[in-house]
C-alpha positions in Angstrom: 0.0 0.0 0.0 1.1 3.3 -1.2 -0.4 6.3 1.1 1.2 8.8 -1.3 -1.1 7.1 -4.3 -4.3 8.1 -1.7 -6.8 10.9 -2.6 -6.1 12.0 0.5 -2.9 11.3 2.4 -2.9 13.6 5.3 -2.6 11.7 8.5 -6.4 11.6 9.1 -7.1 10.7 5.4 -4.9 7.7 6.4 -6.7 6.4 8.8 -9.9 7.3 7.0 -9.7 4.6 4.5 -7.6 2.4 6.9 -11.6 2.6 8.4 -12.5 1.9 4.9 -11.1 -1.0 4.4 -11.1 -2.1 7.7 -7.3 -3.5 8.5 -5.5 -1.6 11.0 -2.2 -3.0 10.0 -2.6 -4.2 6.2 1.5 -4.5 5.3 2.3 -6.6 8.3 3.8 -8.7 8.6 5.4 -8.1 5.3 6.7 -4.9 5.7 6.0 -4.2 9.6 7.0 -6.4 11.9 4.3 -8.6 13.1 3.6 -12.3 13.9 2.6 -14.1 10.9 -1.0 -15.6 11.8 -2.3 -17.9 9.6 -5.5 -18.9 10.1 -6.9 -15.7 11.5 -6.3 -12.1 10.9 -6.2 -10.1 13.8 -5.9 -6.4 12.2 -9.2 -7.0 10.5 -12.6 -4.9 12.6 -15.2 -6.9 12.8 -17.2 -3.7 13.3 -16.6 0.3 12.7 -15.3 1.9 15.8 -16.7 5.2 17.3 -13.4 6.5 17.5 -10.2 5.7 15.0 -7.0 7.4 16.6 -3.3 7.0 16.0 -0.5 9.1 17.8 3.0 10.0 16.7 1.3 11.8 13.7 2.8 15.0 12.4 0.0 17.4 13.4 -3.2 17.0 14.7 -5.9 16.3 12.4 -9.3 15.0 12.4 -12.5 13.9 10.4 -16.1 13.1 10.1 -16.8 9.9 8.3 -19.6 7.8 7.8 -19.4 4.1 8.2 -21.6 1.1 8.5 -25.5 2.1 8.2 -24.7 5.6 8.7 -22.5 5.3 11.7 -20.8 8.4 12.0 -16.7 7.6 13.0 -14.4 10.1 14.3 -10.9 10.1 13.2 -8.2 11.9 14.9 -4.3 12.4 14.6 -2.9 13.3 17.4 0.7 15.2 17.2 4.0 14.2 18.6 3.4 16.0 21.7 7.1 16.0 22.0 7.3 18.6 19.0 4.0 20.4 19.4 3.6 20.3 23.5 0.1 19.8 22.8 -2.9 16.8 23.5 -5.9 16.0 22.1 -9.3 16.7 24.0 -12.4 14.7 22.6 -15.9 15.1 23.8 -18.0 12.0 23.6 -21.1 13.7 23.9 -20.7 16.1 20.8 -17.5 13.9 19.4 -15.6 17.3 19.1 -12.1 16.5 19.2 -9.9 20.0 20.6 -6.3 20.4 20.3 -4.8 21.5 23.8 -1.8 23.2 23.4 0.9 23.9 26.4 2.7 27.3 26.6 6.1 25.8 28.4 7.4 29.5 28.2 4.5 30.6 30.8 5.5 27.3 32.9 9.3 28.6 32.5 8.4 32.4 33.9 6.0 31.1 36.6 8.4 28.9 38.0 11.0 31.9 37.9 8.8 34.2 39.6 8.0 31.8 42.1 12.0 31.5 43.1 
């Protein structure tokens, strides 16, 4: 699987159509390391999730698709939060996902202030 050949291969758009097609891993274990199973798969969903997420992602990112029978799935990319000091917020009720972003310099000044 090529993610550049995708219609849209922004870290969300990934995991959009790995949704779609409904593998979580679908290169392993020829390419990722993996146990080779043999007589099941245990990548495959059985059933759309809620919520698709995957961290480590390059920025945050997220997106409203529909899935089974009009089952709406949320899928978010959360950021390295070691590059972008940030985490991501989601509300289960609404399934608004927010971006919460740390400002280490106020941290830095409070804790000088406070010496």
């Amino acid at each position: 699987m090529i993610y550049s050949d995708l219609e849209d291969n922004s870290p969300e758009g990934v995991l959009a159509h790995l949704v779609n097609i409904r593998h979580i891993c679908p290169t392993a274990p020829d390419t990722i390391r993996s146990y080779p199973f043999v007589k099941t798969d245990p990548f495959i969903m059985e059933e759309s999730p809620n919520v698709f997420f995957a961290g480590n992602c390059e920025k945050y990112g997220q997106k409203l698709m529909m899935g089974d029978a009009g089952k709406a799935i949320k899928v978010i990319a959360v950021p390295k939060f070691r590059e972008k000091k940030s985490i991501v917020l989601l509300d289960l009720e609404s399934m608004q996902s927010y971006e919460f972003k740390f400002d280490m310099g106020t941290v830095m000044r409070a804790e000088q202030e406070m010496e």
